[in-house]
N, C-alpha and C positions, 0 to 999 in steps of 0.2 A: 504494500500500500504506500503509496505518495503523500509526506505529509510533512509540515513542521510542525512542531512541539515547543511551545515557550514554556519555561519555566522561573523559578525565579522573582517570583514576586511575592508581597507579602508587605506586611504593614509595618511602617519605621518612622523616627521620630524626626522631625526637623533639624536637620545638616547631616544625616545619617546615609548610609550609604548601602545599593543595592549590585549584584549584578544578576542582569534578567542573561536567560542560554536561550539560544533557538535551535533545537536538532532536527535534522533534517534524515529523514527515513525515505527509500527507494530511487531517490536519484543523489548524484555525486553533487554537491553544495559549492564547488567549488568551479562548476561551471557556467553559478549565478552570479550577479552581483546581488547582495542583500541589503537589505533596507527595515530600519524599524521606525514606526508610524507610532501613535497614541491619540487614544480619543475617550473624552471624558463625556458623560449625558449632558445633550445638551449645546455640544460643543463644534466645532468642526475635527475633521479626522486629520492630524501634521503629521510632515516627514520629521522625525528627529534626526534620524542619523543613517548613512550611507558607508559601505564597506564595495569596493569593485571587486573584480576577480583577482586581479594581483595586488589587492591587500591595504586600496587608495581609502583614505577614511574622509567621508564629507561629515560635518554638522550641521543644524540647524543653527545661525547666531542667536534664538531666543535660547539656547540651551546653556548660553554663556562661558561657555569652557568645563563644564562641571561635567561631561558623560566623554565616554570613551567608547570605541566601538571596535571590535579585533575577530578575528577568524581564525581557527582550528580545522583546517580542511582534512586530516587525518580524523578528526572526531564526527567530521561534517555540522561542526557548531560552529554559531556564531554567538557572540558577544556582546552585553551594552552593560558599560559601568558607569555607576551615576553616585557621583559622590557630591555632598552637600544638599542635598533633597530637599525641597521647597512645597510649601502646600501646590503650588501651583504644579507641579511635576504628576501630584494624582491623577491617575488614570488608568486605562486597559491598554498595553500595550503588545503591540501587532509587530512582527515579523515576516517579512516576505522577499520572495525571489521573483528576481528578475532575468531576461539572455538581454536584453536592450536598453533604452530609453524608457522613460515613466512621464507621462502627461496627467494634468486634472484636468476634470468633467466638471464644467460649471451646471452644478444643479442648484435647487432650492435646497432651504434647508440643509438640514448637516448628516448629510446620510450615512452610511456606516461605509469604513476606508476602504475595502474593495468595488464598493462603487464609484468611490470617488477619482480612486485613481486608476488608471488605464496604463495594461502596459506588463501588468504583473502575473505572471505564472502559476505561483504557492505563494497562498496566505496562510499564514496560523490561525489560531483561533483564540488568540492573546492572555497574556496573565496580568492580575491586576496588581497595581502598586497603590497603598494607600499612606498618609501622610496622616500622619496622628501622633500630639504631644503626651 
């Protein structure tokens, strides 16, 4: 079966630090680029963070320096470390593979990230991170 798997989420205190995994079961992860999104009720679905196939890291600038994003192609994992966690960081966050480019779909409303973005291969089915004092 084809699939990725996030894990790694769970609920942590203000400035505290997470790292979500995204494993990748029946195809080779290392022939995508991956990408981790998050989306809170309510909200729009963002790209946080970008990993290519030889290992280029993009961020989101709202994410301010505080996440890190890395790849284990040998595990077919990939990575997002988020150190200093801010209320505003809560959410469910999504992992996905890509072979090309990624475009948004201007819809209404804030639809859930596989709709919104175009382009993607494997979506997970996201883990959540919550922010609590």
């Amino acid at each position: 079966e084809v699939e990725l798997v996030e894990s790694g989420g769970g609920s942590v205190q203000p400035g505290g630090s997470l790292t979500l995994s995204c494993v990748a079961s029946g195809f080779a992860i290392d022939d995508f680029n991956v990408d981790w999104f998050r989306q809170s009720p309510g909200k729009e679905c963002v790209s946080v963070a970008t990993i290519s196939r030889d290992g280029a890291p993009w961020y989101s600038y709202s994410m301010g320096g505080r996440f890190s994003i890395s790849r284990d192609n040998a595990k077919n994992t990939v990575y997002l470390q988020m150190n200093n966690l801010k209320n505003e960081d809560a959410s469910v966050y999504y992992c996905a593979a890509r072979s090309g480019m990624m475009s948004i779909k201007q819809l209404p409303g804030f639809p859930p990230c596989p709709d919104r973005y175009v382009g993607i291969r494997y979506w997970g089915k996201g883990t959540s991170v919550t922010i609590s004092s």
